[in-house]
C-alpha positions as CSV (number, residue, x, y, z in Angstrom):
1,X,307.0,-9.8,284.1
2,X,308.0,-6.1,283.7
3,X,304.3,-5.0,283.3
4,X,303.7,-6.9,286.9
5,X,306.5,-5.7,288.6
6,X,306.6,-1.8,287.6
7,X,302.9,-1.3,288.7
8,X,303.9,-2.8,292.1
9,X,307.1,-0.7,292.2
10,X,305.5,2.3,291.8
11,X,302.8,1.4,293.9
12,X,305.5,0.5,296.8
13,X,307.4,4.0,296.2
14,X,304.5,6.1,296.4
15,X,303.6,4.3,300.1
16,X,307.0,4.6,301.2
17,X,306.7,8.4,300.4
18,X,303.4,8.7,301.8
19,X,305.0,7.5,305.4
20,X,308.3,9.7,305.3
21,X,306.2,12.3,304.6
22,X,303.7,11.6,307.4
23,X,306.5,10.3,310.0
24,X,308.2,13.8,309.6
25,X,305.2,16.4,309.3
26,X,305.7,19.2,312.1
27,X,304.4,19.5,315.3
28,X,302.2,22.5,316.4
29,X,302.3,23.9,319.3
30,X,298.7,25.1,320.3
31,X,298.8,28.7,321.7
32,X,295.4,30.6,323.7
33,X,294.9,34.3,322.6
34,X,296.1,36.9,324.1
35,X,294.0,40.1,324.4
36,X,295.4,43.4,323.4
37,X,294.4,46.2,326.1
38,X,292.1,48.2,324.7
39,X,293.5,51.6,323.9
40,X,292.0,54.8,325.8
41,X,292.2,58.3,325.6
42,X,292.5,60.8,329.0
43,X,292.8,64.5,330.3
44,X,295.1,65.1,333.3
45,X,292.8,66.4,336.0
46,X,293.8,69.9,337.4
47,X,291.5,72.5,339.9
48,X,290.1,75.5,338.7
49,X,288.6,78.4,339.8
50,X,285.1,78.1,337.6
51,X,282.1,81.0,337.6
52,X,279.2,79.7,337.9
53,X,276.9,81.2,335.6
54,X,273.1,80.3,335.3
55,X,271.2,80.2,332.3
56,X,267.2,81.3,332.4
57,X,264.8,82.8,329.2
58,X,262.2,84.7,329.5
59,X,260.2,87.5,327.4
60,X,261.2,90.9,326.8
61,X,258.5,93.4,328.2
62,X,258.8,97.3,328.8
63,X,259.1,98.8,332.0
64,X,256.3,101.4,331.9
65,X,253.3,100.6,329.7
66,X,250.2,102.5,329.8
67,X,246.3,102.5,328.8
68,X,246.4,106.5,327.2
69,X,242.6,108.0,327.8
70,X,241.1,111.2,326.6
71,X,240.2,113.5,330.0
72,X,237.6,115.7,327.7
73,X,235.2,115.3,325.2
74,X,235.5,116.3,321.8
75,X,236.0,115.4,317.7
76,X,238.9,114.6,317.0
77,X,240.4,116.7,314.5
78,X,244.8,116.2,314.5
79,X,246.5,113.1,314.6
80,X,250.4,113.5,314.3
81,X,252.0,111.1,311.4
82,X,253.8,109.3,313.4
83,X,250.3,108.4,316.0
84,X,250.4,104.7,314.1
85,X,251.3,101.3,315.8
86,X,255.1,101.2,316.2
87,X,255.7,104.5,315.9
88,X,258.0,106.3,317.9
89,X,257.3,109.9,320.0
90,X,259.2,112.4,322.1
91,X,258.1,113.3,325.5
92,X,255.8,116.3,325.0
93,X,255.0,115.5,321.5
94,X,251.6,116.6,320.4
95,X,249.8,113.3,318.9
96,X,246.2,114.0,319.4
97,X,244.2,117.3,319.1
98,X,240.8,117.3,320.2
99,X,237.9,120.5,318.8
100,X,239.0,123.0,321.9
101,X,236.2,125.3,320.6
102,X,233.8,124.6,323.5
103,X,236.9,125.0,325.9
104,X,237.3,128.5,324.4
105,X,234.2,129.7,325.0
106,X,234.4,127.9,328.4
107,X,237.1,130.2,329.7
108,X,235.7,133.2,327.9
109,X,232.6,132.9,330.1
110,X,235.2,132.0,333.6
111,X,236.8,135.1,332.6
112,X,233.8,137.1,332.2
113,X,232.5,135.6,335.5
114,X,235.8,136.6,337.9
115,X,236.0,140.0,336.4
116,X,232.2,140.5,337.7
117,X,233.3,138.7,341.3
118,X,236.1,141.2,341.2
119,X,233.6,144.2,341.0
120,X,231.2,142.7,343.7
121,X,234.1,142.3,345.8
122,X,234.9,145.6,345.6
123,X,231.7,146.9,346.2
124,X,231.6,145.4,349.1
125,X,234.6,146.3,350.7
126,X,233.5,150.2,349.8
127,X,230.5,149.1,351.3
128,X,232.0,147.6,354.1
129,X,234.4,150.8,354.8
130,X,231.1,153.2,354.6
131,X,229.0,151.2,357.0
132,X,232.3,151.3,359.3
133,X,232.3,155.6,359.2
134,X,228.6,156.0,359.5
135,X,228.8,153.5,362.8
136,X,231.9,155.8,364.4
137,X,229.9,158.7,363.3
138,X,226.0,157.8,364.2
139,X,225.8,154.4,366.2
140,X,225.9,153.7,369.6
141,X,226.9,150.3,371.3
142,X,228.6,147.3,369.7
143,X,227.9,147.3,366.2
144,X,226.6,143.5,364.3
145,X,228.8,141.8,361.6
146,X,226.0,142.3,359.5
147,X,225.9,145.8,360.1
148,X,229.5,146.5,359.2
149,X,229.2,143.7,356.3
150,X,231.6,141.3,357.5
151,X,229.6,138.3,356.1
152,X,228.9,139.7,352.7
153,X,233.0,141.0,352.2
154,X,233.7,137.3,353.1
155,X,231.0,136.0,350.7
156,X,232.2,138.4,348.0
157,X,236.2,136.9,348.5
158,X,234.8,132.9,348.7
159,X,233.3,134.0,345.5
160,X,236.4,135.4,343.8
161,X,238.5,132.4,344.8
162,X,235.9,130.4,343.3
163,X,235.7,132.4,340.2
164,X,239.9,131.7,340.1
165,X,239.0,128.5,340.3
166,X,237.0,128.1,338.2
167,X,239.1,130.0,335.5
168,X,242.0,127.7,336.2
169,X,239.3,124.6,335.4
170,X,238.6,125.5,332.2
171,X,242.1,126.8,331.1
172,X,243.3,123.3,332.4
173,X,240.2,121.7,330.3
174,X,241.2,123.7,327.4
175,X,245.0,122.0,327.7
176,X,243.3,118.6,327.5
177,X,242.6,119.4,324.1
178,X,246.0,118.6,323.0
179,X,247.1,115.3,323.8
180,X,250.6,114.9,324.2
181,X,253.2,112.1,324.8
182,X,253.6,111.5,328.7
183,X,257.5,109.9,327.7
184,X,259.8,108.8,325.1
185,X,258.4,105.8,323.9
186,X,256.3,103.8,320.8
187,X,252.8,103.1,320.1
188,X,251.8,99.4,320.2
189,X,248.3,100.3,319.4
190,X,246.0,103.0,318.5
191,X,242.1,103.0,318.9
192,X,240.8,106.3,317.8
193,X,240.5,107.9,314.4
194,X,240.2,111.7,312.9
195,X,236.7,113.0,313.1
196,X,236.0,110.5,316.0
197,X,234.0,112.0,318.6
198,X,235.8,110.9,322.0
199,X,234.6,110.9,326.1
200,X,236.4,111.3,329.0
201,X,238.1,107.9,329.8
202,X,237.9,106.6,326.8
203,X,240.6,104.6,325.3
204,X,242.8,106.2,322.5
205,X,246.0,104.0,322.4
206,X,248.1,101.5,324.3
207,X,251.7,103.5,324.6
208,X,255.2,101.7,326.3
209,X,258.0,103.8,327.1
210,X,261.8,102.9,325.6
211,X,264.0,103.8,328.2
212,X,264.5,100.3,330.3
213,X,263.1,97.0,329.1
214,X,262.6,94.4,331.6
215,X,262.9,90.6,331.4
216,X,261.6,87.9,333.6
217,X,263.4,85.3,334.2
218,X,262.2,81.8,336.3
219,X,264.8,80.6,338.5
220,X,265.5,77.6,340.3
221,X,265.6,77.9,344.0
222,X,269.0,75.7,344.1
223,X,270.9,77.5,341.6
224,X,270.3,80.8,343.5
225,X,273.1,79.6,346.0
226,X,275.5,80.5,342.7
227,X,274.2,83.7,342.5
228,X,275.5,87.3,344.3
229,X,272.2,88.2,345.0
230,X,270.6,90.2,348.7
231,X,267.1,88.1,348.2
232,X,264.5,90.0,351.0
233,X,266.5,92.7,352.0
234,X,266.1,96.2,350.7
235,X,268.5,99.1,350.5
236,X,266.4,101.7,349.7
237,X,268.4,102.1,345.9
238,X,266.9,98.6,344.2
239,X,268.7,95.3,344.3
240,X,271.7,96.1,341.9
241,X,272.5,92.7,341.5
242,X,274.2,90.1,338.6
243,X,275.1,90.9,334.9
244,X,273.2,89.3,332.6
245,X,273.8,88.6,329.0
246,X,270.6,88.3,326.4
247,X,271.1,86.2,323.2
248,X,268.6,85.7,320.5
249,X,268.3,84.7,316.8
250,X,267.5,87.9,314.9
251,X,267.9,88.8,311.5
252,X,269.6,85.8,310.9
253,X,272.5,86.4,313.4
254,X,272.8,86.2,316.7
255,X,272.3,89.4,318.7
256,X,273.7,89.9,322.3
257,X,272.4,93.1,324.8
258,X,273.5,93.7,328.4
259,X,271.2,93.9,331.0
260,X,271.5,93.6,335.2
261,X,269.2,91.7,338.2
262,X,267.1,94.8,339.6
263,X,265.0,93.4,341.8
264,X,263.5,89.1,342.7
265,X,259.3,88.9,342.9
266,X,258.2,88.5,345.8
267,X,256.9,84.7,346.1
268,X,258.7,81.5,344.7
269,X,255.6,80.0,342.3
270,X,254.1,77.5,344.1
271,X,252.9,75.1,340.9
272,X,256.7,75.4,339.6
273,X,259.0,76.2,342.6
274,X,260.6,78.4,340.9
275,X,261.6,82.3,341.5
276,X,261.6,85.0,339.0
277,X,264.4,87.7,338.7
278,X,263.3,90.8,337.3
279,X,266.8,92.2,334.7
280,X,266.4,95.4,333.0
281,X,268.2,96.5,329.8
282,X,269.2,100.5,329.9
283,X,268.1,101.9,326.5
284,X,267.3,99.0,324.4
285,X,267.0,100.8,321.8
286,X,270.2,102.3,322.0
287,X,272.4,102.4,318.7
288,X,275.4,100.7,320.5
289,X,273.0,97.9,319.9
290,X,273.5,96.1,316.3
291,X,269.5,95.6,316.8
292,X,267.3,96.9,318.9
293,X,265.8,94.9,321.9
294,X,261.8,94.3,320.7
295,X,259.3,94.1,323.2
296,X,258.0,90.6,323.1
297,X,261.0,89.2,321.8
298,X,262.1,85.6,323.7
299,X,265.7,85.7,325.0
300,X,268.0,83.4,326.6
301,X,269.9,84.7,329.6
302,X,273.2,83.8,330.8
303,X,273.1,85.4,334.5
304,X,277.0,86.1,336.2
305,X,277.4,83.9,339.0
306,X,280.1,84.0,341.8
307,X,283.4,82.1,341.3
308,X,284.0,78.7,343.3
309,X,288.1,77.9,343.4
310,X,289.0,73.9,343.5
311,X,286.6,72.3,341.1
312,X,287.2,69.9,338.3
313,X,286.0,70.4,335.0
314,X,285.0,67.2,333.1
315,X,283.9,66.3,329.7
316,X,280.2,64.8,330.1
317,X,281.4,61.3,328.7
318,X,283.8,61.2,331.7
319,X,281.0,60.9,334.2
320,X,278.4,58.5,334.4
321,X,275.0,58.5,335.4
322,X,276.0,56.7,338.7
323,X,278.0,59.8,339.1
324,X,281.5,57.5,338.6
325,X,284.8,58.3,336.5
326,X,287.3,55.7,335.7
327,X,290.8,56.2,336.3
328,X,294.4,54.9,334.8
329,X,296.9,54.6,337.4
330,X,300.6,54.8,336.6
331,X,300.7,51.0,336.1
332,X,298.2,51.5,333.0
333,X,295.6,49.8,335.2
334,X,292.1,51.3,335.4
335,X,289.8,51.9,338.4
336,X,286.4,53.2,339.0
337,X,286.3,55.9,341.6
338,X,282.6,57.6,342.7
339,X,282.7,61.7,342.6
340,X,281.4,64.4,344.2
341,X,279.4,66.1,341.1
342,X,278.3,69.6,341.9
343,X,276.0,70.3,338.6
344,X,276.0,68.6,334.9
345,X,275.7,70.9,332.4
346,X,275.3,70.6,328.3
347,X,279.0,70.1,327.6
348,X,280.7,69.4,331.1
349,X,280.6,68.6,334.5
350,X,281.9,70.5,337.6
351,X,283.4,68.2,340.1
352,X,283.8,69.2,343.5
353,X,285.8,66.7,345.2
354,X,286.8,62.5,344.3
355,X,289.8,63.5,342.4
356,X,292.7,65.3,343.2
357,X,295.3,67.3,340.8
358,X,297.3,65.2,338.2
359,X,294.5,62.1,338.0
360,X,294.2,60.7,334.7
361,X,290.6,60.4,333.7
362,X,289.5,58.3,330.6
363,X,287.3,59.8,328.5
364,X,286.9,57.3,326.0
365,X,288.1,53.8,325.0
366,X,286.4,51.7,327.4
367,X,283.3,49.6,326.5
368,X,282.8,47.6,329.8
369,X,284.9,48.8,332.1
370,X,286.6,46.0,334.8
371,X,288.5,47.4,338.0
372,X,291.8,46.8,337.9
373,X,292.1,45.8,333.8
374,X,295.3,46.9,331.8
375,X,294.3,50.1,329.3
376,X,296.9,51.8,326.6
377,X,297.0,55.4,326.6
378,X,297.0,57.2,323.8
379,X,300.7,59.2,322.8
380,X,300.2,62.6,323.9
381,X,296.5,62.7,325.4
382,X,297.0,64.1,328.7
383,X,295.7,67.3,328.9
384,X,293.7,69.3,331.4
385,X,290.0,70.6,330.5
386,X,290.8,74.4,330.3
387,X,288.4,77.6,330.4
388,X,289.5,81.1,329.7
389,X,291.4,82.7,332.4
390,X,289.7,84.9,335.4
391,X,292.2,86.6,337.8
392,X,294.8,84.1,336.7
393,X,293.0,81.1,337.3
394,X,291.1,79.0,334.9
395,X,287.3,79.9,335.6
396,X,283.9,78.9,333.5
397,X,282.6,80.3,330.9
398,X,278.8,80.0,332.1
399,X,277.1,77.3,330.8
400,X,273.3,76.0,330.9
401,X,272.7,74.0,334.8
């Protein structure tokens, strides 16, 4: 009996456990998600006065660069050392000497050929003066000009004056011989040898002068409304115009030379719209220069522009391409708002009116963006995008448009 009863004993404990424990399990209360806002960073928008600086490139070129030609014939016999491509000359300097021989003998003769004008000339004014006495003396009437020599003393002065003449010819010919440096400047390339035998006109080297390099530089017509420039008007003194600042990658830093808007071409390019400012760079060469500004060398140029008070400056992920910035109001809810974008530019963007001073402006934290959805700010994130300080306000620095 024992073996039959324990079994069904246990058997009835264990379902009487199974039931308390099921009869008195805990209820759970089913609860839906709740969302965290997501958690956003902003700048506190505040009005600036910003310059508004346009960039350009361009390629460096000198002001003055000429074709140099011989003006006589002649060997070659002198070429100064420094006569070589990219070497440097003074104005006056004597680089090429041509065989002045045949210019010698040139004026030798000119010489030899006014003092004999000289002696004819004087003969004929004794002449002249005789003819006069034996007229008063002997002849009756009104004498002829040929009688008292008048055409043959004018004949003998044309003659003399051309004899001068010619005498100043070949003394001038005879400078030609020595061909010296019309300015301060380099050679970029030389043609002629020593011992070369050389004509009039022909070419002996390409020379550019050092004093003022010039740099073109294309600008678009709509940026030119950010410029302080008199475009068609003339003041008879050039058009002293913007500062410009030239920056290029040489000798492994970068190198930075100060230059100024002389004058605008005078037709906008009709394949690019586009208008090209002429700047010029005073002494390029110029040791308060780290490096000297090569001709040929590709610059970018930040041109000054004029300085526009009441604009917003905006990091470029605060602005998208519909032109819209989103908002946090002082509920921590967010809203879209369109803006009034006056240019975009590498690293920010110049707003000219949609906000107004102390508007928190996300600039990160929001994927899809809902009007009117709770955000968390970030502790200590509102800040205003700054520049450096002009005339106590807070312009640009000049960036790329």
């Amino acid at each position: 009996m024992l073996k039959i009863v324990l079994p069904v004993l246990v058997l009835l404990a264990g379902i009487t456990g199974a039931w308390a424990i099921i009869a008195n399990r805990p209820v759970i209360e089913s609860q839906a998600p709740q969302a965290e806002p997501p958690l956003v960073s902003v700048i506190r928008a505040e009005p600036q006065a910003v310059r508004l600086n346009v960039h350009s490139q361009g390629i460096v070129t000198p002001r003055t660069e000429i074709d140099w030609v011989a003006e006589v014939a002649g060997k070659v016999i002198r070429l100064d050392p420094d006569f070589v491509a990219g070497g440097f000359f003074e104005p006056g300097e004597e680089l090429v000497s041509i065989d002045p021989r045949d210019y010698d003998q040139a004026i030798v003769a000119a010489e030899a050929h006014l003092a004999e004008t000289r002696r004819r000339l004087a003969q004929e004014e004794a002449e002249a003066e005789q003819a006069q006495s034996e007229w008063q003396a002997l002849g009756e009437g009104q004498p002829s000009p040929l009688t008292l020599h008048v055409p043959q003393l004018a004949e003998a002065r044309a003659k003399l004056k051309a004899a001068e003449a010619g005498l100043a010819k070949a003394r001038l010919q005879r400078s030609r011989c020595e061909l010296r440096a019309p300015f301060a400047g380099r050679v970029r390339s030389r043609q002629v040898g020593l011992g070369q035998y050389v004509q009039p006109g022909e070419k002996l080297a390409r020379l550019y002068a050092t004093d003022v390099a010039e740099v073109r530089l294309p600008v678009a017509t709509d940026q030119l409304a950010y410029l302080d420039l008199a475009l068609g008007r003339s003041n008879g003194q050039g058009m002293v115009g913007s500062k410009v600042t030239f920056t290029t990658e040489l000798g492994g830093t970068e190198q930075r030379w100060e230059g100024r808007i002389m004058r605008s071409e005078g037709t906008v390019d009709e394949a690019t719209g586009l208008l090209h400012l002429v700047a010029e760079v005073r002494e390029p060469y110029s040791r308060k220069y780290p490096q000297p500004l090569l001709a040929g060398l590709f610059v970018k140029a930040e041109i000054e522009g004029r300085i526009q008070d009441q604009l917003f400056v905006l990091p470029p992920g605060a602005v998208s391409a519909a032109q819209e910035a989103m908002l946090v109001d002082g509920h921590q809810r967010l809203h879209i708002r369109r803006l009034d974008v006056l240019r975009h530019e590498p690293d920010r963007v110049l707003v000219k009116s949609g906000l107004a001073e102390g508007d928190q402006v996300v600039v990160s934290g929001v994927q899809v963006p809902v009007e009117g959805m709770r955000v968390r700010l970030e502790a200590g994130d509102l800040r205003p995008e700054t520049g450096e300080k002009v005339g106590g306000m807070m312009p640009d620095t000049g960036r790329s448009p």
